[in-house]
N, C-alpha and C positions, 0 to 999 in steps of 0.2 A: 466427520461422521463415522460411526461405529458400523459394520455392518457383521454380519452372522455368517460363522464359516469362513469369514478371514483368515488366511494362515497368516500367523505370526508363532514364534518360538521364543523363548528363551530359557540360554543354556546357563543353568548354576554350576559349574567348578568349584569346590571345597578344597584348599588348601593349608594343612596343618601341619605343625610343630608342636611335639610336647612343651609344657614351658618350663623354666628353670624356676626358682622364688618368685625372681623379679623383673624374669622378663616378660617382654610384651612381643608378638607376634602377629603378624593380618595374613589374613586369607581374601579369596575376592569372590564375589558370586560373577558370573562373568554372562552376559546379557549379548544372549546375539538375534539379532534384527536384519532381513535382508541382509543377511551375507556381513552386515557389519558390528565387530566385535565390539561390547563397550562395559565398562567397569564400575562397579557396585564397592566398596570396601567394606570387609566385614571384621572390627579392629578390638584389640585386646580378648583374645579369645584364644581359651587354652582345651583343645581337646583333641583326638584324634578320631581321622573320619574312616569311617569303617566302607566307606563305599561313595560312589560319586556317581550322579544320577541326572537325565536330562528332565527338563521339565517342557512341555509340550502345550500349548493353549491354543485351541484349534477353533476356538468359540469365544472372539474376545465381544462378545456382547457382556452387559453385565447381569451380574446371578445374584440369587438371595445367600446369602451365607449361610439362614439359618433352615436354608432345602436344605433336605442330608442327601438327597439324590442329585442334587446339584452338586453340592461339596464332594460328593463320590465318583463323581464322574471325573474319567484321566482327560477328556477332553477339554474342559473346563476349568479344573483344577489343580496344578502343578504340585507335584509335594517332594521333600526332600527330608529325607530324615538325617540327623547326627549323632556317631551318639560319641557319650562325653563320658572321659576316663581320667580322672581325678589323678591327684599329688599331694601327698599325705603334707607338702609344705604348702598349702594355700592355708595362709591365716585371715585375709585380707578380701577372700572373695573371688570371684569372676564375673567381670561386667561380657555381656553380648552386646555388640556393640552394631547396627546398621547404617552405614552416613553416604549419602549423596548428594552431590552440590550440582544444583542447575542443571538436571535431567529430568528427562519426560518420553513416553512416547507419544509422539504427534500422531491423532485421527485426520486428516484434511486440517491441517493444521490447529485444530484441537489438541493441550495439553491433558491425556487420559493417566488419573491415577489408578496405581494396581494396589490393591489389599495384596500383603502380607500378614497370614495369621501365624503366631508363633504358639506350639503348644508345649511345654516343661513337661516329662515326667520324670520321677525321682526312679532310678535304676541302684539306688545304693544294696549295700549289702548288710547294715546295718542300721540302727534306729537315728543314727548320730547325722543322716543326712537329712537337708530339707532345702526348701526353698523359701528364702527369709521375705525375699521381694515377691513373692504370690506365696499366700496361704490356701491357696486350690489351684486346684489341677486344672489344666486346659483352658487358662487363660490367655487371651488374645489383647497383646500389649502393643501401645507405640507411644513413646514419650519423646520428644525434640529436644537435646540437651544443649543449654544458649552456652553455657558455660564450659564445657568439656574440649579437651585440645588433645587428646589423644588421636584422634580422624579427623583435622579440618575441624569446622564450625558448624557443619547438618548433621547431627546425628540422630538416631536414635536407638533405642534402648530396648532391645525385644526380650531381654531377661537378665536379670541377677540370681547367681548360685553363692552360697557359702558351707564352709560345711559349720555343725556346732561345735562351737568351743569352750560351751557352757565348762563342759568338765577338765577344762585346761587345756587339754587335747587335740590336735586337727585331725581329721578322720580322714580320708579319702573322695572326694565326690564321685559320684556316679550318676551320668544321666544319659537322658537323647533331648533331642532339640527336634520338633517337627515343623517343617512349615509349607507353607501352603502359599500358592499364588494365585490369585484371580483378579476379574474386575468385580465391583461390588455392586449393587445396587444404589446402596445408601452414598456410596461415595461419587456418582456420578447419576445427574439427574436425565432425562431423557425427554422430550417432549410429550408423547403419546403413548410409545412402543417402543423395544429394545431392540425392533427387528429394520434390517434393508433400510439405511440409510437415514434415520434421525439426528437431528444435530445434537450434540451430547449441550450442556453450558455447566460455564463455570457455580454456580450459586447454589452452596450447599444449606441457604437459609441461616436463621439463627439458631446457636445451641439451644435446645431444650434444661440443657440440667450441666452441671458440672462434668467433663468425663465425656461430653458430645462435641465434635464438632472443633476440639480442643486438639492443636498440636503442641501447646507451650506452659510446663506446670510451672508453680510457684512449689519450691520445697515444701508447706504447706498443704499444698494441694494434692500432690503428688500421694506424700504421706498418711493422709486423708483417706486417698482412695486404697492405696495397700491396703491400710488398716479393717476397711470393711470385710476381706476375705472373697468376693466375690467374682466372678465373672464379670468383667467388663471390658467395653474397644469404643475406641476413642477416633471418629472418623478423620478419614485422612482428607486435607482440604485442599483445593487448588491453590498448586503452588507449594504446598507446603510439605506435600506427604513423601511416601515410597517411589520416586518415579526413575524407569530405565531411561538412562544417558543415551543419546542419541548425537552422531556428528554433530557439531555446531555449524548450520545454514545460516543463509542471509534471513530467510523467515526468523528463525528460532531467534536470531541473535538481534532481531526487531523487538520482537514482542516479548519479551523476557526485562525489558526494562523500560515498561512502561508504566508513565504517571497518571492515572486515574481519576485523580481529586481537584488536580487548577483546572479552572473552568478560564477558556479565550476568550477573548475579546478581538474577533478581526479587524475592528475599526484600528486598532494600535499596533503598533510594535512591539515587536517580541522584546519581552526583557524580565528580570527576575519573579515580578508579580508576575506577569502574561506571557508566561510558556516560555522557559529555555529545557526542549529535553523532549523525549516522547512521549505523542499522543496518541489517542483514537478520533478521528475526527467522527465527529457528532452525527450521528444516523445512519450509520453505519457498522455501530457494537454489537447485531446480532447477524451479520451478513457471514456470512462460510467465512470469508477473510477479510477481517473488519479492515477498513486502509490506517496503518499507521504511518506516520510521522513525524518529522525532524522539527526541532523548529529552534531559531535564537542561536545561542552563541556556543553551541554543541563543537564537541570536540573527539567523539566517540565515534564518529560513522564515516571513518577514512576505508579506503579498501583498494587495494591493486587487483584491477584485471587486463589483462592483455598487456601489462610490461606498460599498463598508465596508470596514476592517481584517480578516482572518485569519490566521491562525497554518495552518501545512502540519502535520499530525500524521501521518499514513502512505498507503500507495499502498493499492490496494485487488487483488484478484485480478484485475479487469478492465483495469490502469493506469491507473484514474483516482487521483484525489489528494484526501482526505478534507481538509475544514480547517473549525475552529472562528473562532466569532464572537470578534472582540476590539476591537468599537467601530466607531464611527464615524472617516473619515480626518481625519485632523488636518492643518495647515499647507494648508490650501486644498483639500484632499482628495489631497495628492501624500504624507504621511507616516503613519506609523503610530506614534505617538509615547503612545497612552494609557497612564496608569502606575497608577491606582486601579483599584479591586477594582468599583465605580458604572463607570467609563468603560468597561470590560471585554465588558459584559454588556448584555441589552435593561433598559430603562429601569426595566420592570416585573417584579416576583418572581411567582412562580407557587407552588403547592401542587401537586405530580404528580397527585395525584387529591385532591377534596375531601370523598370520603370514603374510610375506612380501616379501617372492620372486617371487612372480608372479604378471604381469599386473593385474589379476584378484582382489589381493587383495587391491585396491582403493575403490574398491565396498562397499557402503552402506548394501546390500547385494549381495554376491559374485557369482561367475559364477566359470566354470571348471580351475583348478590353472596349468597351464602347466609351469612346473616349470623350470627354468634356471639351464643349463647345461656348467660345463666351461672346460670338455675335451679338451684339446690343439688337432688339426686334426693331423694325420699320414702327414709323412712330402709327398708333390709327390700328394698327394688327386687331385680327380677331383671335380671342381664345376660348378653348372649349373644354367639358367637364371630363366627354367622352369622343372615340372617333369611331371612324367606318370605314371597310377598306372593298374597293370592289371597281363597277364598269361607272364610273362616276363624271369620267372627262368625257362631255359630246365632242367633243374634237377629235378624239383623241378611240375612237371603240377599239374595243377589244382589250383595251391597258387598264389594268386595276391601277387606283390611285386612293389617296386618305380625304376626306374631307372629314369635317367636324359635325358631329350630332348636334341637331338645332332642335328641340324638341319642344319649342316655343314657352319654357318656363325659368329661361333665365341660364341653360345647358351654353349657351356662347354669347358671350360679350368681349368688350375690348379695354377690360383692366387682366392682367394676369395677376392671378390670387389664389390660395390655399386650395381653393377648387376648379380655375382654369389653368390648368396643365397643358394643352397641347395647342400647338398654333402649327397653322402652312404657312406665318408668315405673311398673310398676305391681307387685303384693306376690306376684302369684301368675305361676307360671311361663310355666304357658299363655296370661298376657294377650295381649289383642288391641290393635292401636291404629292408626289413620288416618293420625298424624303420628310418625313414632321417631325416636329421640333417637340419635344417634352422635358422643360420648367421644372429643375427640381430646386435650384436654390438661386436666390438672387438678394442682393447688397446692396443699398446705393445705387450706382451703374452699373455693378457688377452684374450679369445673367451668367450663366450657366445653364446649360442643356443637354439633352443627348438627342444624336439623330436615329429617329427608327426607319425600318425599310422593311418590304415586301412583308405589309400587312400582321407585322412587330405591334405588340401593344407592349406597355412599360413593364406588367408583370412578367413576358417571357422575355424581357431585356434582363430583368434581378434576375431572372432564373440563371439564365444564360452566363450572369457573372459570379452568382454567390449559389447557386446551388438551393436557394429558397421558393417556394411556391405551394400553390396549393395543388389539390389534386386533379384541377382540370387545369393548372398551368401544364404540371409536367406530365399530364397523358397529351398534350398539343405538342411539347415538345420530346415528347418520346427517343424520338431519333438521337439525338442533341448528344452526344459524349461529352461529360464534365471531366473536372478536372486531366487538359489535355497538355499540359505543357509545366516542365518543373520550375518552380521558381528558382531565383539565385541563391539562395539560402542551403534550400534541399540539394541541390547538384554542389554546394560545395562540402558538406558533411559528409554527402553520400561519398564522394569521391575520398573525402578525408577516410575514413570507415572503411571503404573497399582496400587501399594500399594500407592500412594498419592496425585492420583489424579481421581481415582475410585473407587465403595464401591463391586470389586471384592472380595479383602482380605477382609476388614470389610465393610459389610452390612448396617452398621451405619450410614456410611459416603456418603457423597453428592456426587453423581456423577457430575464431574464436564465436560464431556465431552461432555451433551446437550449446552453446551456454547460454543464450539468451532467449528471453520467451517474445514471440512475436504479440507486444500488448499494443495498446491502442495511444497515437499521439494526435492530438485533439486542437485542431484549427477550426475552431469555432465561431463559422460565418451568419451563424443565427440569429435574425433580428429578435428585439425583446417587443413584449407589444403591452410595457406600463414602463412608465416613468417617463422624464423629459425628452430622453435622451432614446425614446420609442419609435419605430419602423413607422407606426400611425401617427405618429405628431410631424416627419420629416417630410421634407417635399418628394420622397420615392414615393408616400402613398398618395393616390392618385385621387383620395375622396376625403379629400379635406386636411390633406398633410401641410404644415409649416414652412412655406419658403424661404426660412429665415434658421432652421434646425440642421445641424451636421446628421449624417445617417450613424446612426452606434450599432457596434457591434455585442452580442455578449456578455461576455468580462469588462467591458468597454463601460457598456448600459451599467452593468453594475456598481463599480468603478466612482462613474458621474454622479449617482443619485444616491451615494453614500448606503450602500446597501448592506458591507456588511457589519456585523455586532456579535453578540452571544451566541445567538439565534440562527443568524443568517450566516451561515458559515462559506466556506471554499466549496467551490463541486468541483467531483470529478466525471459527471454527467458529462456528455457528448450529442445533445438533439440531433444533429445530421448526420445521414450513414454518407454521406459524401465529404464530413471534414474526418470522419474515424480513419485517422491515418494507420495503417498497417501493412505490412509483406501480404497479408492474406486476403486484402481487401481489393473487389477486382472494380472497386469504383472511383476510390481514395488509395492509393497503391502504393506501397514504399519500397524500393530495391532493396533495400538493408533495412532492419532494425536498429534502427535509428532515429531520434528526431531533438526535438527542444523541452524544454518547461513552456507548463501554461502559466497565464499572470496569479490564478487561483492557485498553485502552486506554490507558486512566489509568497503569496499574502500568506501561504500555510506556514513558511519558511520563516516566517517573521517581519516582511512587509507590511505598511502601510495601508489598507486596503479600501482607505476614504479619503486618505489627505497626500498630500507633499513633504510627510514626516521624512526626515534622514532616518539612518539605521545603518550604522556601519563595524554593530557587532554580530549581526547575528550570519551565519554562516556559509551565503550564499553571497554576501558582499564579496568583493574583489578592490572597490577604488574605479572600477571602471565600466564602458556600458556593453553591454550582451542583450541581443533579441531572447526575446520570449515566442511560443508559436500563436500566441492568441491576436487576433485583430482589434484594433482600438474603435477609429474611425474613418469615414469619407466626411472631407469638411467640405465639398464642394469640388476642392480642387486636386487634391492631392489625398492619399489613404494612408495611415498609421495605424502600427505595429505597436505591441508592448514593449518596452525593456528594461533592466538592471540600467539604472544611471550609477554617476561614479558619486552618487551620498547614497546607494542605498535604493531608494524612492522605486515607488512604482509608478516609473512614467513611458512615455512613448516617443515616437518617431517616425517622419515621414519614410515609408520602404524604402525609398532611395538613398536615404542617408547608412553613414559607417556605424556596425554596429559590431564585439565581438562574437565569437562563437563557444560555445561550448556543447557540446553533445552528450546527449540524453540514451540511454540503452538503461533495458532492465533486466535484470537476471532471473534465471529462471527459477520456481522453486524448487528445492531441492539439492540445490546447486551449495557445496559445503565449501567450507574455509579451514585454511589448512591450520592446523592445533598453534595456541602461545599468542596470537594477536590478542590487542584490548582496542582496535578502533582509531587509537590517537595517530597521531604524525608521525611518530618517531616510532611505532610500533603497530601499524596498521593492519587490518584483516588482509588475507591472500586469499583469493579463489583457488580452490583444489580442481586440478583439472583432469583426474587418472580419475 
């Protein structure tokens, strides 16, 4: 977002050398931005500067170029004048040459272009000077030369001088060069208004006419437009124009090489047709910071922080940059070169939780474990649809106890089925009982139950483990503290993280955790309430649910019912403020910034995200298996976690089985990489940490 009355500067430096014949000389406009310096080249250009001047933009909203009260304002409009003193031996010309590669400055992470106007006038001292490449005065140029190697490969062209040599003779040139800096109008569109925070966007529409909207001529084209004598300016397009160089971030060095045109297919595998390289994931391209992503058999998103290897996997809605563990650095801590599934990962395998018969233990960190009961019922039992808790036993006054709702229309019989859920166990209708039995799945012989107590009905049992209910569950359970116990997983990251990436244990060491943004890690205990694999088809729901269905989780539910496609893409949505794991979250709590991938991560990554497909090129493979944070399912007996298997696949496991580790931190935005990295293995990005 642009706002009004932003300071921002920048400083032009003019540096010059007469030239000889044939030589070639650069000077640089020199661009400073909060405190940090960055470079423009200004190449083959022979003149000397009679003065060096700051240019100041106090007002980077954008302005009409053709206000003259706009244009004349110093607060708005930077101007720098040159002026230009000839050498009676130019036969050949002088190009003005302006070239920048892969500069911007970033609004909130918006790339903003600045207009540069350039105006010629002729200062000679005789008739024999002109300007061959504008036949009028106060022309505002910008041409992209593909082909010119004198500055790199961006350039452009904000004027040609020559003197005449009609009469044999080279004459002297004489000129000034005026330019001018602002934001444009035409060059950046605005929603509404240019004032207090509008998102600028990229879409400068289609050209109207030749000459608009154009950064790349055909010699043809080019000559065409000379030749008409006129005034004309050729908009500068995202991406393509005048833009100040700024450090290179994790942000910038995201989004600067992203592919816009393959359309995913999350049902598949990433591979050359379906996404190897970065995206935008789908619904999300007009968001302040759209989420970018990695995906397939990438090679470019390697980066050293804290003296370990990671992998770049996507941006976050905040701008920060997610990135998984992939080892320790290799070649002296300057590469990232690990190839094994052991080098990949922390040293040591974890169990997500070490224990696994309750819903509960999916939990990142866990909730009350009401544990699965597989007593076969007394043969004759009564079951009921609903219960009631209170002074029920005559024997017994003063002791609340359960008995079943008989409401004479079918509410208790003595088959258990999709609608009787709760028994005491006992032969006679009217029993009473302390502890009651609730039916969520049964096989064959197999039962399965849980036991409730002191006047517990099943919805504040789910709450109690997954943190789900409605609003008169959890105003009943008010009191209740979730999430109260870490699992195994989180306590050994954490502790990973504290010794290696804090100077906790040793004092020496760099805290490295002012580099990281506290974003959100996403254990998603959310029932879905469509498809097979639904909260209301399973024996948890109490009104007509399936004793014969596993309870799904989320990703899980999705997973199952082949959900995703074109369409139906990865979320990075989080429904419960009790699984948004964070440091800042005082319900979902993390000690460190830290956590895992979720399975929708995975599928962005280039998994499978319908089938039992292998995939063992795209970049997140290893050859071996690693948890994921997201919950699969409860079959009954035992609960499953996501993970990385050793082909790839996106499949799961019981919590209690061995799974590796790898840990998840995201970087903050803004957070720079130190200059000369390209990404790969052997030459990886550095966090800048001064």
């Amino acid at each position: 977002m642009i706002k009004s009355k932003k300071q921002m500067f920048i400083v032009i430096g003019v540096f010059a050398l007469v030239m000889l014949l044939s030589t070639v000389t650069y000077a640089f406009f020199n661009y400073t931005r909060t405190g940090v310096q960055n470079t423009i080249r200004v190449g083959r250009i022979s003149f000397i500067s009679r003065q060096t001047e700051t240019i100041s933009l106090t007002n980077l909203f954008p302005i009409d170029p053709t206000n003259t009260s706009d244009m004349n304002d110093p607060d708005k409009v930077g101007t720098l004048e040159i002026e230009i003193v000839g050498d009676t031996d130019y036969q050949n010309g002088i190009e003005y040459l302006i070239s920048t590669v892969n500069s911007s400055i970033s609004s909130n992470g918006k790339r903003v272009p600045i207009s540069i106007d350039v105006t010629i006038e002729d200062l000679g001292t005789n008739s024999d000077n002109y300007f061959t490449a504008r036949n009028s005065k106060n022309a505002t140029i910008y041409k992209r030369l593909s082909g010119d190697s004198v500055v790199g490969d961006q350039q452009i062209l904000v004027g040609y001088i020559k003197p005449n040599t009609t009469s044999g003779t080279a004459e002297g040139v004489n000129g000034k060069i005026t330019i001018k800096a602002y934001l444009d109008e035409n060059n950046i569109l605005i929603s509404d208004t240019y004032n207090n925070g509008e998102t600028p966007t990229d879409n400068l529409g289609t050209p109207a006419s030749l000459g608009e909207g154009k950064t790349v001529f055909t010699t043809a084209e080019w000559n065409a437009l000379q030749s008409t004598g006129a005034s004309f300016k050729v908009k500068v397009e995202a991406n393509e124009g005048i833009w100040v160089e700024e450090p290179l971030t994790s942000y910038t060095q995201i989004i600067r090489n992203v592919d816009t045109e393959t359309t995913i297919n999350f049902a598949n595998i990433s591979s050359s047709s379906n996404g190897e390289g970065l995206y935008i994931l789908p619904g999300t391209e007009s968001d302040q910071y759209p989420i970018y992503y990695y995906r397939g058999a990438v090679t470019n998103n390697n980066v050293i922080f804290g003296d370990y290897c990671w992998q770049m996997v996507r941006t976050t809605d905040t701008g920060g940059i997610k990135m998984i563990y992939n080892g320790e650095a290799t070649g002296n801590g300057t590469t990232c070169e690990n190839t094994t599934a052991e080098s990949r990962q922390l040293a040591s395998t974890s169990a997500f939780n070490s224990q696994s018969q309750s819903v509960a233990d999916v939990g990142y960190m866990k909730n009350t474990r009401y544990l699965y009961q597989s007593t076969a019922p007394t043969s004759g039992v009564y079951y009921g649809t609903s219960i009631e808790y209170g002074e029920y036993d005559t024997s017994n006054p003063g002791t609340n106890v359960y008995r079943l709702v008989d409401d004479g229309n079918g509410s208790v019989g003595t088959t258990l089925d999709a609608d009787h859920h709760y028994s005491c166990n006992s032969v006679a209708a009217t029993g009473t009982c302390t502890t009651i039995r609730y039916y969520y799945y049964v096989s064959g012989t197999t039962y399965r139950y849980i036991n409730l107590i002191g006047g517990e009905e099943i919805e504040d049992a789910i709450y109690k483990m997954t943190g789900n209910g409605d609003a008169e569950t959890k105003a009943r359970n008010s009191s209740y503290v979730l999430n109260n116990t870490d699992s195994t997983v989180k306590t050994a990251i954490e502790s990973w993280f504290r010794t290696n990436l804090t100077n906790e244990v040793d004092n020496t060491k760099r805290n490295y955790v002012n580099f990281l943004e506290d974003t959100v890690y996403c254990n998603d205990r959310s029932y879905q309430t469509t498809g097979s694999g639904a909260y209301t088809n399973s024996g948890w729901n109490p009104n007509g649910g399936s004793l014969r269905n596993y309870l799904y989780f989320g990703s899980g539910n999705r997973a199952r019912n082949n959900w995703y496609s074109t369409t139906n893409v990865p979320t990075t949505a989080c429904p419960n403020e009790t699984d948004r794991f964070s440091v800042s979250s005082s319900v979902a709590h993390l000690n460190y910034p830290v956590g895992l991938l979720t399975a929708d991560e995975i599928v962005m990554a280039g998994a499978s995200g319908n089938s039992n497909i292998s995939n063992n090129t795209y970049y997140l493979y290893t050859g071996n298996y690693y948890w994921y944070l997201s919950p699969t399912y409860f079959d009954g007996s035992y609960a499953y976690e996501f993970l990385v298997t050793s082909s790839g696949t996106l499949s799961h496991n019981y919590v209690g089985g061995s799974g590796g580790l790898r840990p998840v931190v995201s970087l903050k935005l803004g957070t720079e990489f130190e200059t000369g990295g390209d990404g790969t293995g052997t030459n990886p990005y550095v966090v800048k940490y001064e």
